[in-house]
LOGU-486382 format. One record per residue (C-alpha): x, y, z; residue in three letters; residue number from 1. Coordinates in Angstrom, 1 decimal, decimal comma. Last residue first. Example, Ala and Ser with C-alpha at 12.3 -4.5 7.8 and 13.67 -1.06 7.14 Angstrom:
<rs>
+--------+--------+--------+-----+-----+
!      x !      y !      z !  aa !   i !
+--------+--------+--------+-----+-----+
!   13,7 !   -1,1 !    7,1 ! Ser !   2 !
!   12,3 !   -4,5 !    7,8 ! Ala !   1 !
+--------+--------+--------+-----+-----+
</rs>
This chain:
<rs>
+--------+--------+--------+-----+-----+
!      x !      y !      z !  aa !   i !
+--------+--------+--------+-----+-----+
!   61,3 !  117,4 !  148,0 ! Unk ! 349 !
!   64,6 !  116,3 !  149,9 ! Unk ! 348 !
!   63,7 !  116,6 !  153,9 ! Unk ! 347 !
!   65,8 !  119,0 !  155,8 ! Unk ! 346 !
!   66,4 !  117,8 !  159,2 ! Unk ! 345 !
!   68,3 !  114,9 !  158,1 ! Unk ! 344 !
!   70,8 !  116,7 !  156,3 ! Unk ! 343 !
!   74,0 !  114,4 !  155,6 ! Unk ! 342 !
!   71,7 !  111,6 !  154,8 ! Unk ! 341 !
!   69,3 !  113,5 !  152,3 ! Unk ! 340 !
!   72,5 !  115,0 !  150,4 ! Unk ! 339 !
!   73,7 !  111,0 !  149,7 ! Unk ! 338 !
!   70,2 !  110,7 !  149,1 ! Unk ! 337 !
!   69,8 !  113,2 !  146,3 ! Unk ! 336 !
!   73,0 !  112,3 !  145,0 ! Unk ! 335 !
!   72,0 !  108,7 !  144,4 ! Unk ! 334 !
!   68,7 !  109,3 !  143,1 ! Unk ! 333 !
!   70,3 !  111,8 !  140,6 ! Unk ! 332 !
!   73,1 !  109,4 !  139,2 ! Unk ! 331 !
!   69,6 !  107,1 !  139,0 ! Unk ! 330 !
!   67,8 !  109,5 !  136,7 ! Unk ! 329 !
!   70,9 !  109,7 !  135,0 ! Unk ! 328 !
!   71,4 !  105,9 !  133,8 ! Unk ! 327 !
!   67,7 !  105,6 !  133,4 ! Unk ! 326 !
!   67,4 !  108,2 !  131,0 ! Unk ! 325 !
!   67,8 !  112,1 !  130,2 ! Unk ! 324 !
!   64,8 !  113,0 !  131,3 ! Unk ! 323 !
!   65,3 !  114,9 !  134,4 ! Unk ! 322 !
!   69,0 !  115,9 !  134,7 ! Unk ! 321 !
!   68,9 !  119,3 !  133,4 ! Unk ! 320 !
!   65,8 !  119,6 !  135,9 ! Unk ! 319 !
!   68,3 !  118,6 !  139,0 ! Unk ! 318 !
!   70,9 !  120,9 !  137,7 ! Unk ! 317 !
!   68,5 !  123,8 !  137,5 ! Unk ! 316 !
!   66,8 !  122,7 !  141,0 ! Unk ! 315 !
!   70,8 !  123,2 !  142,2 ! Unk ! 314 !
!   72,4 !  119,9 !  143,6 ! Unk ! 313 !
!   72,4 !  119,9 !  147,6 ! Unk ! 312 !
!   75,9 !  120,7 !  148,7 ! Unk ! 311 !
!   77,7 !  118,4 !  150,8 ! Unk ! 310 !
!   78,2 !  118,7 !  154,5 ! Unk ! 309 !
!   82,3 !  119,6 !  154,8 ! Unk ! 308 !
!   81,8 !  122,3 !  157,5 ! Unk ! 307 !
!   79,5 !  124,5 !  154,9 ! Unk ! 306 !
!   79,3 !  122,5 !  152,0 ! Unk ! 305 !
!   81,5 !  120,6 !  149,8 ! Unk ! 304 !
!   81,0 !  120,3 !  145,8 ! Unk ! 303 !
!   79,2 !  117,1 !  145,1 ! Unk ! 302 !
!   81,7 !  114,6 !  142,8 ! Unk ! 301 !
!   83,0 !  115,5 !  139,1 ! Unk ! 300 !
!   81,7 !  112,8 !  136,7 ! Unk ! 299 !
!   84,9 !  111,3 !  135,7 ! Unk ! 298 !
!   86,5 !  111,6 !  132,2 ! Unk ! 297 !
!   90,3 !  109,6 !  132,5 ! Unk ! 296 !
!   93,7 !  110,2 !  131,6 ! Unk ! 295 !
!   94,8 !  111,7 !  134,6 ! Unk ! 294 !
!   92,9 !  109,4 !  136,6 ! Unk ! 293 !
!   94,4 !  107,0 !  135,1 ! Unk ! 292 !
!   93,7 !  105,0 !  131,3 ! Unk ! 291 !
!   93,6 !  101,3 !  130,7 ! Unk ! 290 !
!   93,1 !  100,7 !  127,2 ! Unk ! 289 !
!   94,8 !  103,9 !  126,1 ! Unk ! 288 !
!   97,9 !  103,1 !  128,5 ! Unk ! 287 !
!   97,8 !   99,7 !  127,2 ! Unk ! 286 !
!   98,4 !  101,0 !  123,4 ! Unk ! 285 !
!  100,8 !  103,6 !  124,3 ! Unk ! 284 !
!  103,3 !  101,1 !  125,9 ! Unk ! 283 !
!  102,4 !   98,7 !  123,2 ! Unk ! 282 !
!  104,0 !  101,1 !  121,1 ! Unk ! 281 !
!  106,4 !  102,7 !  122,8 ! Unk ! 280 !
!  107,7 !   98,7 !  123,1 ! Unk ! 279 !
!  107,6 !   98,1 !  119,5 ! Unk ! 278 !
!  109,5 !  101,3 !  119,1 ! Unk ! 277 !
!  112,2 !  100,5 !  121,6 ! Unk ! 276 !
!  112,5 !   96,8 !  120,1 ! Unk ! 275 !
!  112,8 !   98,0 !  116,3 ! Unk ! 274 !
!  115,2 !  100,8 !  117,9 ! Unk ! 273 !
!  117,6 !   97,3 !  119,5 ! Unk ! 272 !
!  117,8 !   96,0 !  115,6 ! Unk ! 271 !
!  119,7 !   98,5 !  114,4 ! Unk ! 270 !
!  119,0 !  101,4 !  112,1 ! Unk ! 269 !
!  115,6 !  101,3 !  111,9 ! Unk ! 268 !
!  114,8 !  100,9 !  108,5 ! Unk ! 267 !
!  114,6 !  104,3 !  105,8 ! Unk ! 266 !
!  118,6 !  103,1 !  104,7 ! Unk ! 265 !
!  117,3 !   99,6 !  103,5 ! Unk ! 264 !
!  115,5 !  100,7 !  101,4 ! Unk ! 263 !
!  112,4 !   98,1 !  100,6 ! Unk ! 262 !
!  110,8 !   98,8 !  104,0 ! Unk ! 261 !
!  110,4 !   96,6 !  105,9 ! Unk ! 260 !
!  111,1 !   97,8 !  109,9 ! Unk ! 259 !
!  109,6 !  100,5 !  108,9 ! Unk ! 258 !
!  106,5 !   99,4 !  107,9 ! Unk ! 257 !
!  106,5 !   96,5 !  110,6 ! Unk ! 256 !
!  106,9 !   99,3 !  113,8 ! Unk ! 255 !
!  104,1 !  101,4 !  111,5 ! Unk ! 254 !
!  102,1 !   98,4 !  111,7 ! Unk ! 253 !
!  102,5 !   98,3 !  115,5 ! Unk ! 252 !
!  100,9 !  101,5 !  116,3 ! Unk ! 251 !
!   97,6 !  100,8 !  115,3 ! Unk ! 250 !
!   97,2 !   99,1 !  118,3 ! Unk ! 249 !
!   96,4 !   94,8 !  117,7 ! Unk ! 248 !
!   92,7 !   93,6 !  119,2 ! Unk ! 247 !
!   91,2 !   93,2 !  115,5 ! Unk ! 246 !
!   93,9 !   90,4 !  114,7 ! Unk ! 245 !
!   94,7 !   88,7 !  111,7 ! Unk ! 244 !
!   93,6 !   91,9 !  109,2 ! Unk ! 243 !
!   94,6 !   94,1 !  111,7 ! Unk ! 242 !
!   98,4 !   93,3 !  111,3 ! Unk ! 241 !
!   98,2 !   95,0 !  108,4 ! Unk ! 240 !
!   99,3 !   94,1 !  105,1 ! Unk ! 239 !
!  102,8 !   94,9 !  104,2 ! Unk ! 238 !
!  103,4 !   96,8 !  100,8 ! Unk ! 237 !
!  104,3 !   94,4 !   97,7 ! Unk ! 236 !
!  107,3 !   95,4 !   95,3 ! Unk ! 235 !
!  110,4 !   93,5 !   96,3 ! Unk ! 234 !
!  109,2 !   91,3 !   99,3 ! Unk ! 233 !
!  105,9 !   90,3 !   97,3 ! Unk ! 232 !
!  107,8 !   89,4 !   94,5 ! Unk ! 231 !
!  109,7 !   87,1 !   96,3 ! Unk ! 230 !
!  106,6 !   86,0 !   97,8 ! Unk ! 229 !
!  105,4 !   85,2 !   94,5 ! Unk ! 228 !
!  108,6 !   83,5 !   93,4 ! Unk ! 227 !
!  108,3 !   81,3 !   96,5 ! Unk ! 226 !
!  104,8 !   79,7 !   95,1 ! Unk ! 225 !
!  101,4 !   79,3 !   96,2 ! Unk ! 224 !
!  101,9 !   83,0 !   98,0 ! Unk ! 223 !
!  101,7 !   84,5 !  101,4 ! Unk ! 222 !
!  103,6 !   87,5 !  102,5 ! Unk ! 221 !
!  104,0 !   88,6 !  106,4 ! Unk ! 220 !
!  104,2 !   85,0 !  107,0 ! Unk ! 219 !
!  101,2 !   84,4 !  109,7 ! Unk ! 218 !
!  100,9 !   83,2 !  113,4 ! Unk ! 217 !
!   99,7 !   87,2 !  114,2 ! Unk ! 216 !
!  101,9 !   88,8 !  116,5 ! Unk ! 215 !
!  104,7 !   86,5 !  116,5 ! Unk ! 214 !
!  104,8 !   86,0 !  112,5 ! Unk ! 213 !
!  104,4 !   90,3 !  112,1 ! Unk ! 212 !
!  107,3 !   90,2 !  114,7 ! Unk ! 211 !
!  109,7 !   87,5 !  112,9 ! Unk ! 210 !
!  109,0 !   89,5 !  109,4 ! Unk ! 209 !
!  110,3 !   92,9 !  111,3 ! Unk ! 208 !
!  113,2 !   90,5 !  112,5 ! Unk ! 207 !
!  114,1 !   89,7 !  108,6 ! Unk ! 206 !
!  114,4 !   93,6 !  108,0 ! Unk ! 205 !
!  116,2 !   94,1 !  110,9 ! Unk ! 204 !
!  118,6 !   91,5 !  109,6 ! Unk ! 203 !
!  119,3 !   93,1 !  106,2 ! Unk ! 202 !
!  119,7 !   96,3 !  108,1 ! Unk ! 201 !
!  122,8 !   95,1 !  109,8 ! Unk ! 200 !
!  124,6 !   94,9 !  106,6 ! Unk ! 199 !
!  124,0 !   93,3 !  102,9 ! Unk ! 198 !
!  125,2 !   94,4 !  100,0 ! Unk ! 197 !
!  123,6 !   93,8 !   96,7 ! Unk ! 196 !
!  122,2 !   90,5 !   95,2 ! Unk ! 195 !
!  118,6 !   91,9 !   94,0 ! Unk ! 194 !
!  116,6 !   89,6 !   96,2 ! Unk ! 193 !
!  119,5 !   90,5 !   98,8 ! Unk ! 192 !
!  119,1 !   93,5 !   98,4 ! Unk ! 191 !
!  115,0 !   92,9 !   99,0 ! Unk ! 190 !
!  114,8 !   91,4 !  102,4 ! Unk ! 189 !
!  113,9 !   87,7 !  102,5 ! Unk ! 188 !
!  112,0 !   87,8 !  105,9 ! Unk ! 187 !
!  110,0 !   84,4 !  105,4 ! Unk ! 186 !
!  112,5 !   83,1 !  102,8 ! Unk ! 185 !
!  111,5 !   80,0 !  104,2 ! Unk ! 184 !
!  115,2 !   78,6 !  104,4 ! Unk ! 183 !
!  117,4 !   77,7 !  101,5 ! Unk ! 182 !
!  115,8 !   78,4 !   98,2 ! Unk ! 181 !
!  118,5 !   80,6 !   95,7 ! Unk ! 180 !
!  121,5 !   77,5 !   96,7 ! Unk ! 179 !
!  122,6 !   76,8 !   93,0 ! Unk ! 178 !
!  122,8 !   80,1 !   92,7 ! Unk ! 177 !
!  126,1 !   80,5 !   95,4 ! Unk ! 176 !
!  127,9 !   78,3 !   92,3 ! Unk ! 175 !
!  130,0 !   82,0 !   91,3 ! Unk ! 174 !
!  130,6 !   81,8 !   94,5 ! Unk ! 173 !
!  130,9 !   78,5 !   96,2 ! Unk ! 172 !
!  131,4 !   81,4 !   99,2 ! Unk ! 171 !
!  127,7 !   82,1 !   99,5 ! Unk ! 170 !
!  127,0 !   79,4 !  101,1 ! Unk ! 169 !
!  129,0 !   80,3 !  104,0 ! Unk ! 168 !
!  127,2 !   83,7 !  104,3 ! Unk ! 167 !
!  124,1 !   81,8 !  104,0 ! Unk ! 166 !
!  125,1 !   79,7 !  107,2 ! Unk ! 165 !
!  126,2 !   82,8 !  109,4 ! Unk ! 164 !
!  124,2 !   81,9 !  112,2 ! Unk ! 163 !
!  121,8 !   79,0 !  111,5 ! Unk ! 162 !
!  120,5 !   79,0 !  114,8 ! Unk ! 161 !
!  119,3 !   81,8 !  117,1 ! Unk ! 160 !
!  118,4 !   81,2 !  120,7 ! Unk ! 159 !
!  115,9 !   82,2 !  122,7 ! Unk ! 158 !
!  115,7 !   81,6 !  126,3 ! Unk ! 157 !
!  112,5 !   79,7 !  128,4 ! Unk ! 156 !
!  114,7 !   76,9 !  130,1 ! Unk ! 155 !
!  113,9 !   74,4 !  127,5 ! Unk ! 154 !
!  115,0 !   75,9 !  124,8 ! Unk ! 153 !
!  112,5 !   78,3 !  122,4 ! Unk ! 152 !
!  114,9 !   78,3 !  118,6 ! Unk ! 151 !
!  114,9 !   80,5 !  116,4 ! Unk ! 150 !
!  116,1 !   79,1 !  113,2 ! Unk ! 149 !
!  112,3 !   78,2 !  111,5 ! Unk ! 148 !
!  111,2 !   81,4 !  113,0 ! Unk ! 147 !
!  113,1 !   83,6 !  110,6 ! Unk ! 146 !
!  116,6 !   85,1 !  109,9 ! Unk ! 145 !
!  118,2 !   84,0 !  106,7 ! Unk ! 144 !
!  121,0 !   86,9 !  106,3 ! Unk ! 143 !
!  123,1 !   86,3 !  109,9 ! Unk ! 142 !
!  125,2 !   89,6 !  109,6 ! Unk ! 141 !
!  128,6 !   89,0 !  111,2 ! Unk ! 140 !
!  130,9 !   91,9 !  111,7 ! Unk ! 139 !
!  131,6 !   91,2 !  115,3 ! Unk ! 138 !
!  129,3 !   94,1 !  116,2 ! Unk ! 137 !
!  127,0 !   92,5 !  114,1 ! Unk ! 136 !
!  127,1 !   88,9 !  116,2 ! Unk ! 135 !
!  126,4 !   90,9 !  119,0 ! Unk ! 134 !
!  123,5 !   92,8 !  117,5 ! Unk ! 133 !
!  121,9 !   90,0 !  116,6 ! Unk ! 132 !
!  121,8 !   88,3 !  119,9 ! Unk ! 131 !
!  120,7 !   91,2 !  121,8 ! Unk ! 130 !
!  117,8 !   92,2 !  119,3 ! Unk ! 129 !
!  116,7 !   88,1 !  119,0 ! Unk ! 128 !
!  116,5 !   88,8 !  122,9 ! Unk ! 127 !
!  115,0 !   92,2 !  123,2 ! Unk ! 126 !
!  112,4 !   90,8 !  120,6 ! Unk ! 125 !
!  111,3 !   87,7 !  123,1 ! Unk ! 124 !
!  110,9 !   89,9 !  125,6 ! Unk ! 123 !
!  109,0 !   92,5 !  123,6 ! Unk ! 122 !
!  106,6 !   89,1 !  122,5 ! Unk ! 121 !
!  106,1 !   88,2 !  125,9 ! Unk ! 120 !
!  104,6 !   91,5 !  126,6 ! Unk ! 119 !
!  101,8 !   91,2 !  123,9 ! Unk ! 118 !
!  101,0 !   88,4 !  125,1 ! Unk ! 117 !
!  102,1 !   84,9 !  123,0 ! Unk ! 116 !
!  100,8 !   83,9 !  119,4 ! Unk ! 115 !
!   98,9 !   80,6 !  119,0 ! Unk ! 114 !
!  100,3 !   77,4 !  121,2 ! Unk ! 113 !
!  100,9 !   75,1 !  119,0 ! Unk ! 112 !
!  102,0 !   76,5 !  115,4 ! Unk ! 111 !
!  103,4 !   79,1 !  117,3 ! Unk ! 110 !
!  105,8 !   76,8 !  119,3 ! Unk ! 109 !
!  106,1 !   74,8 !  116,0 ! Unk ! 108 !
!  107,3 !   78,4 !  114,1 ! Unk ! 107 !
!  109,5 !   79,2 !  117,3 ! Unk ! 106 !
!  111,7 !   76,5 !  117,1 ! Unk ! 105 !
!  112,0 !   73,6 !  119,8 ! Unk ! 104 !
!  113,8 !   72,7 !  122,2 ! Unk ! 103 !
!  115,6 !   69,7 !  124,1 ! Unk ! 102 !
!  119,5 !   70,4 !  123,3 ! Unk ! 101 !
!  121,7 !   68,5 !  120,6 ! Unk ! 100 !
!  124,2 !   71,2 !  120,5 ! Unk !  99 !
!  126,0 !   72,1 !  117,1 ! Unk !  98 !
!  128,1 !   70,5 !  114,5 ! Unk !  97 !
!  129,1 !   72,0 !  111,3 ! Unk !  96 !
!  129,9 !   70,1 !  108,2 ! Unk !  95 !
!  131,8 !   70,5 !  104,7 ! Unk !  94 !
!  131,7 !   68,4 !  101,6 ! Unk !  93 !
!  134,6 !   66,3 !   99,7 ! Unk !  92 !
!  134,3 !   63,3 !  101,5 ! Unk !  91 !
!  134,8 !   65,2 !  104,8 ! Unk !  90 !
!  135,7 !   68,8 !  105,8 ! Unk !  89 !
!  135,5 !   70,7 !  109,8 ! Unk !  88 !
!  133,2 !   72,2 !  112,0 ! Unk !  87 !
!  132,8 !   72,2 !  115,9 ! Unk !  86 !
!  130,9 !   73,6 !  118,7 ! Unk !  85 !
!  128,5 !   76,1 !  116,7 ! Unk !  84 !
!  126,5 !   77,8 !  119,2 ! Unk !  83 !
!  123,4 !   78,8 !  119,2 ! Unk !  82 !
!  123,2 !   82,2 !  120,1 ! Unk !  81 !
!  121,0 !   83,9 !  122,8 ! Unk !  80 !
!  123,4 !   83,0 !  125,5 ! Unk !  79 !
!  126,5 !   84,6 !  123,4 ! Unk !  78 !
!  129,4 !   83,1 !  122,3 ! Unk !  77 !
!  130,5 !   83,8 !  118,7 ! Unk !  76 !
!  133,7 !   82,3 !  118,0 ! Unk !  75 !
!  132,2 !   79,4 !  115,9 ! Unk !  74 !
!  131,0 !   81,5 !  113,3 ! Unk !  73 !
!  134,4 !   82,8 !  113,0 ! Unk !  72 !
!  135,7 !   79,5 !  112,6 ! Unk !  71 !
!  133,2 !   78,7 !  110,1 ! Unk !  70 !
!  134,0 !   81,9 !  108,5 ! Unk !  69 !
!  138,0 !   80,4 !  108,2 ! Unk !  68 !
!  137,3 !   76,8 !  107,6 ! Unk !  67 !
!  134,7 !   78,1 !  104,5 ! Unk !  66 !
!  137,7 !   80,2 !  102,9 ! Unk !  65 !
!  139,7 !   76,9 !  102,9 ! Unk !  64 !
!  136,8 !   74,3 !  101,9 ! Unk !  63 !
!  136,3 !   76,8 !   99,0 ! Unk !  62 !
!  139,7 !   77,5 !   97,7 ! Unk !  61 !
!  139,9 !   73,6 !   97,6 ! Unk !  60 !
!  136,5 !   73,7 !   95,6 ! Unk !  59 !
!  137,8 !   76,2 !   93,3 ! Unk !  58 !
!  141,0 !   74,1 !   92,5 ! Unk !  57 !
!  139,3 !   70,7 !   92,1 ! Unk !  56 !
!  136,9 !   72,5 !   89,7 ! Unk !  55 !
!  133,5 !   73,5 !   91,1 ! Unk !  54 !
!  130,1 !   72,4 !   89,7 ! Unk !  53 !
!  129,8 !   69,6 !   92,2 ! Unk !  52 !
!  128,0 !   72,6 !   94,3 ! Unk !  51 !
!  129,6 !   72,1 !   97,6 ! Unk !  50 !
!  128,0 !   69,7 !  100,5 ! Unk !  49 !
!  127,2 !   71,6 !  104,0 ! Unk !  48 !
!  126,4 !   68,4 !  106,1 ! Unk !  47 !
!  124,7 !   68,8 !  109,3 ! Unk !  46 !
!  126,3 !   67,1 !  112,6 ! Unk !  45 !
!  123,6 !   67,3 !  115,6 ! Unk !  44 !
!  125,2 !   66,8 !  118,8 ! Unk !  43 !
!  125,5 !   64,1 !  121,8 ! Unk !  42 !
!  127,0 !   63,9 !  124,9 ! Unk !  41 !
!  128,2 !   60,5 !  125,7 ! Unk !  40 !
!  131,3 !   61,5 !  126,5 ! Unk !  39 !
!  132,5 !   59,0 !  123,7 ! Unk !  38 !
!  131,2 !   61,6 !  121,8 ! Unk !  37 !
!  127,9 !   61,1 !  120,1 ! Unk !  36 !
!  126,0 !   62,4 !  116,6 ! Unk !  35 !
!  122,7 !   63,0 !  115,1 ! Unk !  34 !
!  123,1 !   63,1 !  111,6 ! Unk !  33 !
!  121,7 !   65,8 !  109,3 ! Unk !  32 !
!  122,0 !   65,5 !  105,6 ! Unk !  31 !
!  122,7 !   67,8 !  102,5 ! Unk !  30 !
!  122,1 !   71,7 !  102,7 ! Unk !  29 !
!  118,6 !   71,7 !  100,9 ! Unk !  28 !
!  117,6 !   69,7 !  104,0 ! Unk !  27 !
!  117,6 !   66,1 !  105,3 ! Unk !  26 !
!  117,1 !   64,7 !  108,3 ! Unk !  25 !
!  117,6 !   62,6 !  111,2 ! Unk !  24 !
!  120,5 !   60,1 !  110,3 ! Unk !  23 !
!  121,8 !   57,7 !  112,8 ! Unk !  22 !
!  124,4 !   57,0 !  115,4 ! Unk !  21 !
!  127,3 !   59,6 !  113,5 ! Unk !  20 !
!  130,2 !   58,8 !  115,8 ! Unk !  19 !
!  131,9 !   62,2 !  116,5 ! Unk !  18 !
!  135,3 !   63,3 !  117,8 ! Unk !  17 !
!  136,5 !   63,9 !  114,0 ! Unk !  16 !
!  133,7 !   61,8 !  112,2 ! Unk !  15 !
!  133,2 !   58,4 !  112,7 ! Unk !  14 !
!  131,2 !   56,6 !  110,8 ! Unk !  13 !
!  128,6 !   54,4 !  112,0 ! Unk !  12 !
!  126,1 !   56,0 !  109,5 ! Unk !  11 !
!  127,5 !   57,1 !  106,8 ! Unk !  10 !
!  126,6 !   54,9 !  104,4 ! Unk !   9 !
!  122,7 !   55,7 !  105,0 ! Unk !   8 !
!  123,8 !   59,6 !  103,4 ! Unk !   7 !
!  124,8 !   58,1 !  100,2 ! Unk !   6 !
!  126,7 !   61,0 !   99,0 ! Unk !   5 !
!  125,0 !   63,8 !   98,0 ! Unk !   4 !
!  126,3 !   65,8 !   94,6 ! Unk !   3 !
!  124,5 !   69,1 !   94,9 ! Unk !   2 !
!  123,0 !   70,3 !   91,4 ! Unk !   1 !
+--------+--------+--------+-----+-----+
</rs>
């Protein structure tokens, strides 16, 4: 149970360097205000509110341990992060301010526009991949990874929200239970399901739920209730992208597989070689569809002739051809003529 405060009362307040206009929203996490500087920029300041579980000493140890990841949080800086500008502790909960920037998150882009060519999608991949990978290299593994936290500015560029929040939640340990249903659970990978470890993996995991939403505008699992996709992440294979989409190589469902699979140590190791494999694979894929000459079956052309003329076709060639359809008969015509035209003096019979 999360003890709220009356989030209406705090409107007006001022908090740190921000005067909270008006509330916005509300989430699992507590409210979200929509804040101003005397700037006049303005940011979106979300509550973080500790279980009401914890003791006065536990929740002191919490604020404390939260002000450190927060300010780790806060030290990424990377153009396809969000960043987290400011954070800090008020009446007894904790908060985390971030840019109030026109955008939009990938899930309502989706929901609007349908799912985005085949290229756009790697492009989109290589920047989740970039951001992620940064953040990993600083030790920081983002755990709730989905298309409700990416986030399509204005400018084109991705940007991942929510960096780091789970982790935080996760400190009001042993109270981290109280929090089992933040996000969509969309890319829920299966340690953390089963509360082990989590590392780089966990993430790839989430982004191979990210591609099967950009490819086909569904959750890789689908139930009437988030135990059944729960479920699904533990035990369920991955249905095929073929299902949604008929036009989709074959290829990609063995990007997903790996990318998902329940042990962690079969994934792709990082979340760059889901990018390279998704791009082998569309590679491949248009390749197929749109073959070269080296690729392709051509009818061979007219051997030459003496000084270049070309060779009339053989009477066993021509009577292979005879009565084999319109489409030959007419391949014949045409060489026939072609021959006619280059010997005039020699009528075709």
């Amino acid at each position: 149970m999360l003890a709220f405060p009356p989030s209406e009362s705090l409107i007006g307040t001022t908090l740190g360097s921000y005067y909270l206009e008006q509330l916005v929203g509300r989430n699992e996490l507590g409210p979200v205000f929509l804040g101003s500087t005397d700037e006049g920029s303005t940011y979106l300041v979300r509550f973080i509110l500790a279980p009401c579980a914890l003791d006065p000493e536990e929740r002191a140890a919490y604020q404390e341990r939260f002000l450190q990841v927060a300010g780790e949080i806060a030290a990424l800086q990377h153009r396809h992060i969000l960043p987290l500008v400011d954070y800090g502790s008020y009446l007894g909960g904790s908060y985390l301010v971030t840019p109030n920037l026109p955008m939009q998150t990938l899930i309502s882009a989706l929901t609007k526009s349908g799912p985005p060519s085949l290229s756009t999608i790697g492009d989109y991949l290589e920047q989740i991949a970039q951001g992620l990978e940064y953040a990993h290299e600083q030790g920081i593994i983002h755990r709730n990874l989905s298309t409700d936290c990416i986030f399509l500015l204005r400018d084109g560029r991705l940007a991942i929200g929510d960096f780091g929040v789970m982790h935080l939640l996760e400190l009001a340990s042993p109270a981290a239970q109280s929090y089992p249903d933040y996000g969509s659970g969309e890319g829920r990978a299966p340690e953390q399901l089963r509360e082990r470890t989590c590392g780089p993996y966990t993430d790839v995991y989430a982004l191979g739920a990210v591609l099967y939403r950009l490819l086909t505008t569904h959750a890789v699992f689908r139930d009437s209730s988030r135990e059944g996709i729960y479920a699904q992440h533990l035990r369920a294979p991955v249905t095929s992208l073929r299902r949604w989409r008929r036009d989709l190589p074959e290829a990609l469902d063995e990007v997903i597989r790996q990318a998902m699979e329940k042990e962690p140590a079969r994934r792709f190791r990082r979340p760059s070689e889901l990018v390279a494999a998704y791009r082998q694979a569309i590679g491949q894929h248009s390749r197929e569809a749109a073959p070269g000459e080296e690729g392709a079956s051509p009818l061979a052309a007219p051997a030459a002739g003496p000084r270049g003329q070309a060779t009339r076709p053989s009477s066993s060639a021509s009577e292979a051809l005879r009565g084999r359809g319109p489409l030959w008969r007419s391949l014949l015509m045409r060489l026939r003529s072609g021959w006619s035209r280059r010997n005039p003096s020699r009528p075709v019979k």
